[in-house]
PyMOL commands that place a pseudoatom at each C-alpha (Angstrom):
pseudoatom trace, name=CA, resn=UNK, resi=1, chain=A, elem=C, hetatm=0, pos=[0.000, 0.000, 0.000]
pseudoatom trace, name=CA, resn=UNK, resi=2, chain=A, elem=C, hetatm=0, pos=[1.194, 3.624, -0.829]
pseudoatom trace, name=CA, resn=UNK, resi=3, chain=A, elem=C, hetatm=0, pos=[1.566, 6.334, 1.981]
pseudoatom trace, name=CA, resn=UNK, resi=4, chain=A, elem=C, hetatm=0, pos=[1.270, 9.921, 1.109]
pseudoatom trace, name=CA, resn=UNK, resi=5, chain=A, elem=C, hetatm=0, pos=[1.919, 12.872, 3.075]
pseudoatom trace, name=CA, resn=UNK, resi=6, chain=A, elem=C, hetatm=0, pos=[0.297, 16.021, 3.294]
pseudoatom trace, name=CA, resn=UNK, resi=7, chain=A, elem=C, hetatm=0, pos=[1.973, 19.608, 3.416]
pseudoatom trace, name=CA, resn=UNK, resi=8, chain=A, elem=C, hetatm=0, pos=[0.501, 23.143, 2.484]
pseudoatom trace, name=CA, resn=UNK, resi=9, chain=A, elem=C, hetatm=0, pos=[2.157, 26.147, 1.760]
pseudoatom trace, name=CA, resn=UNK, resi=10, chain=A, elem=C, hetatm=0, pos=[-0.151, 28.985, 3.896]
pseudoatom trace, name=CA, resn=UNK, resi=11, chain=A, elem=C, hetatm=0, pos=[3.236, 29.928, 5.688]
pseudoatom trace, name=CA, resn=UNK, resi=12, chain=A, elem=C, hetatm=0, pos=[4.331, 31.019, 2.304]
pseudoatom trace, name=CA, resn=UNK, resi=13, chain=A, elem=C, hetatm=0, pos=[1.490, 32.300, 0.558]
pseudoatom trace, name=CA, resn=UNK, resi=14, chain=A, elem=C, hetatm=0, pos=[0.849, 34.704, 4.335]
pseudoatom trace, name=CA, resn=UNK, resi=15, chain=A, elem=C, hetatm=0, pos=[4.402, 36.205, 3.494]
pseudoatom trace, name=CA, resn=UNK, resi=16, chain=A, elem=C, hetatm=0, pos=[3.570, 37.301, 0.030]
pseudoatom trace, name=CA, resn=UNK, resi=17, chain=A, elem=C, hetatm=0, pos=[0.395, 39.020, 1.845]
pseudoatom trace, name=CA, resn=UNK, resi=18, chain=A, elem=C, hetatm=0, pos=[2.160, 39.894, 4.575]
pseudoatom trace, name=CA, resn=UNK, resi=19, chain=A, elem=C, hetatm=0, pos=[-0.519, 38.769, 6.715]
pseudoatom trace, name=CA, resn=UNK, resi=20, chain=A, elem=C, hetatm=0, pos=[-0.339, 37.152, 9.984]
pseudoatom trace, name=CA, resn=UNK, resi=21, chain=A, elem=C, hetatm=0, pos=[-2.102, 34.221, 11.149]
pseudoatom trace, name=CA, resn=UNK, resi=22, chain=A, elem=C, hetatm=0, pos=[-5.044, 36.227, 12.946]
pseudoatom trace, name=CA, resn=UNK, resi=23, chain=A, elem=C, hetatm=0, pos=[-5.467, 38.088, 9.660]
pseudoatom trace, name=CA, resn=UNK, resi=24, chain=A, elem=C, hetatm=0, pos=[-6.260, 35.160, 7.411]
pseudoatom trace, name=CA, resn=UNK, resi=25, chain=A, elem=C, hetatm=0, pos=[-8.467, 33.487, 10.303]
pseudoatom trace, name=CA, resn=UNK, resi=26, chain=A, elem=C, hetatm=0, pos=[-10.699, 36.626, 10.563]
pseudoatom trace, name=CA, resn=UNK, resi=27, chain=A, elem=C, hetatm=0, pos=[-10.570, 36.584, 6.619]
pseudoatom trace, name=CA, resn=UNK, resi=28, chain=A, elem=C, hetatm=0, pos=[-11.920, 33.178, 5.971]
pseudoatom trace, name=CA, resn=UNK, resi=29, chain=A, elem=C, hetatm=0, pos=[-14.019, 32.745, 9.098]
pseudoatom trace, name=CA, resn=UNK, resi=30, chain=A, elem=C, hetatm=0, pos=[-12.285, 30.666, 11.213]
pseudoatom trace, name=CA, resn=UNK, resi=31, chain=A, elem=C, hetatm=0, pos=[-9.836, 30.954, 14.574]
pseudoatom trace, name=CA, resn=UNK, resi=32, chain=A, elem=C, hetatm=0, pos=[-5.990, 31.284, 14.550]
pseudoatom trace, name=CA, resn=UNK, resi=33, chain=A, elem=C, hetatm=0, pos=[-5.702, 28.494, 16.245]
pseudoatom trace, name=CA, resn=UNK, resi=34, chain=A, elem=C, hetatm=0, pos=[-7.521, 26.100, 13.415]
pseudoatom trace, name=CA, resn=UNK, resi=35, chain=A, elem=C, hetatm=0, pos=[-5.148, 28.492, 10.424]
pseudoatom trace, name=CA, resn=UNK, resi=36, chain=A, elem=C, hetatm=0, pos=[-2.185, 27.545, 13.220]
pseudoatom trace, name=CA, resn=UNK, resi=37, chain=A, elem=C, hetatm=0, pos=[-2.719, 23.996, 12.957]
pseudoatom trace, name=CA, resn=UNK, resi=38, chain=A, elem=C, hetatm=0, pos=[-3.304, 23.670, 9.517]
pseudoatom trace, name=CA, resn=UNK, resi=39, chain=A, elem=C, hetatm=0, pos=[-0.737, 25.094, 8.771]
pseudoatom trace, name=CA, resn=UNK, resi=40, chain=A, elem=C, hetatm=0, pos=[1.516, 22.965, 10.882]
pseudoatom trace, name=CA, resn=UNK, resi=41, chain=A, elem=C, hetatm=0, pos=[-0.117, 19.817, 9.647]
pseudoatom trace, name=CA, resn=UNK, resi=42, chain=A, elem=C, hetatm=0, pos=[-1.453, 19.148, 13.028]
pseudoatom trace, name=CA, resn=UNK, resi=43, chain=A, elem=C, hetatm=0, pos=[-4.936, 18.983, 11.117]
pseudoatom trace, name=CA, resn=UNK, resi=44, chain=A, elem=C, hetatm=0, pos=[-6.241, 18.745, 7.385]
pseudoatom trace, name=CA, resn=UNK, resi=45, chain=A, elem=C, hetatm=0, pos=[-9.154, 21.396, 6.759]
pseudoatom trace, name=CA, resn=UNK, resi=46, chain=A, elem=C, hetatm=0, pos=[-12.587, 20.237, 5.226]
pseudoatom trace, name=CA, resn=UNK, resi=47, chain=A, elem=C, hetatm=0, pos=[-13.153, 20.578, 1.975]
pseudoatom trace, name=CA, resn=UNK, resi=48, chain=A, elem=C, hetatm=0, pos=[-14.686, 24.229, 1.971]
pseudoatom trace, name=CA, resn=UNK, resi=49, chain=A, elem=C, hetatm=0, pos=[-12.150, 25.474, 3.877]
pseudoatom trace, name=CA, resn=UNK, resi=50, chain=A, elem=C, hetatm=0, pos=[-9.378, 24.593, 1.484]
pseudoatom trace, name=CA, resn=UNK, resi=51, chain=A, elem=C, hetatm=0, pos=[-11.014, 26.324, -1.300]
pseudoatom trace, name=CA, resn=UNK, resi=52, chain=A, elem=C, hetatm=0, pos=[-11.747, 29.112, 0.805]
pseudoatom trace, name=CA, resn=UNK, resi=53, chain=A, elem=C, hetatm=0, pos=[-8.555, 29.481, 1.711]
pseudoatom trace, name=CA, resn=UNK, resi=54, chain=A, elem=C, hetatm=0, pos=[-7.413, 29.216, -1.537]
pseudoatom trace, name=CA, resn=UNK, resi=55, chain=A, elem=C, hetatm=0, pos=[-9.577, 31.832, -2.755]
pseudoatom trace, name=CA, resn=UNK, resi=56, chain=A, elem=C, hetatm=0, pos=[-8.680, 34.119, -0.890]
pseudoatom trace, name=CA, resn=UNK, resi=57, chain=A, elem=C, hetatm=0, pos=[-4.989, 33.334, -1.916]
pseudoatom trace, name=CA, resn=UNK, resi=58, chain=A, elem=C, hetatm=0, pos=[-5.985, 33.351, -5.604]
pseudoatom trace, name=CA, resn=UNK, resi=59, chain=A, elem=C, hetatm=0, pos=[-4.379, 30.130, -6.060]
pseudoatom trace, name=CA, resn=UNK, resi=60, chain=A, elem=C, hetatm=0, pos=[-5.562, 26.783, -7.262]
pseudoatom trace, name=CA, resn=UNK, resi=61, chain=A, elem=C, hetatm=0, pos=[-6.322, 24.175, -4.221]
pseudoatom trace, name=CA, resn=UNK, resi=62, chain=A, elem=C, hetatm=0, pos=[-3.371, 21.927, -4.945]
pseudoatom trace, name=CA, resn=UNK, resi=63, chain=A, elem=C, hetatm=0, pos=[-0.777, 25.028, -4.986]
pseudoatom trace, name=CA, resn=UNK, resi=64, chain=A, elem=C, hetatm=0, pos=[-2.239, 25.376, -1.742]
pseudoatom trace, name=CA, resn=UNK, resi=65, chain=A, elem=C, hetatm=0, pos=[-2.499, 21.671, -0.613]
pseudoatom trace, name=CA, resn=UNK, resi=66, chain=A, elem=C, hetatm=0, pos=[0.153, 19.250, -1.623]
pseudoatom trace, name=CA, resn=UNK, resi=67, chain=A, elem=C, hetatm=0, pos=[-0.100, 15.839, -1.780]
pseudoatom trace, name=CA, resn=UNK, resi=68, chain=A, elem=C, hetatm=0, pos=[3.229, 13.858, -2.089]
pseudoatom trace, name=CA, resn=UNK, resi=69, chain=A, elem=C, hetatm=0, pos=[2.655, 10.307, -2.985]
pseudoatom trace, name=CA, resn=UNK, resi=70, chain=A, elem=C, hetatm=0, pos=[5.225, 7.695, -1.765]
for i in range(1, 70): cmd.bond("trace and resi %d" % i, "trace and resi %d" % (i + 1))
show_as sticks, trace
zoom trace
C-alpha cells in the first residue's frame, strides 16, 4: 500500500500578503488556532475550507495543498 503525506504552503502564501495568522483566520471565518494547525499539519481542513482558503490566496487548491505520494 502507498503512503502519502500532506503539506501546504499557507506559511508562504501569508508572506507574500504579509498577513499574519489572525489576519487570514478573521478573513476566511475561522480561529488562529484552526489556520495555526493547519498550517503545521497538526490537522487537514474540510473541503470548503481549502477552497476558501485558496480563494482568498488566488491560487488553485493543490498550490495550496500538496499531496506527495510515496
Amino acid at each position: 500500500m502507498e503512503t502519502a503525506e500532506f503539506t501546504n504552503q499557507i506559511k508562504v502564501q501569508r508572506a507574500m500578503k504579509n498577513i499574519t495568522q489572525e489576519e487570514l483566520a478573521a478573513k476566511i471565518g475561522v480561529t488562529r488556532k484552526t489556520i495555526n494547525t493547519i498550517e503545521t499539519g497538526k490537522f487537514v481542513p474540510s473541503t470548503i475550507l481549502a477552497i476558501r482558503m485558496a480563494r482568498f490566496f488566488e491560487i488553485k487548491v493543490e498550490e495550496l495543498f500538496i499531496l506527495i505520494e510515496k
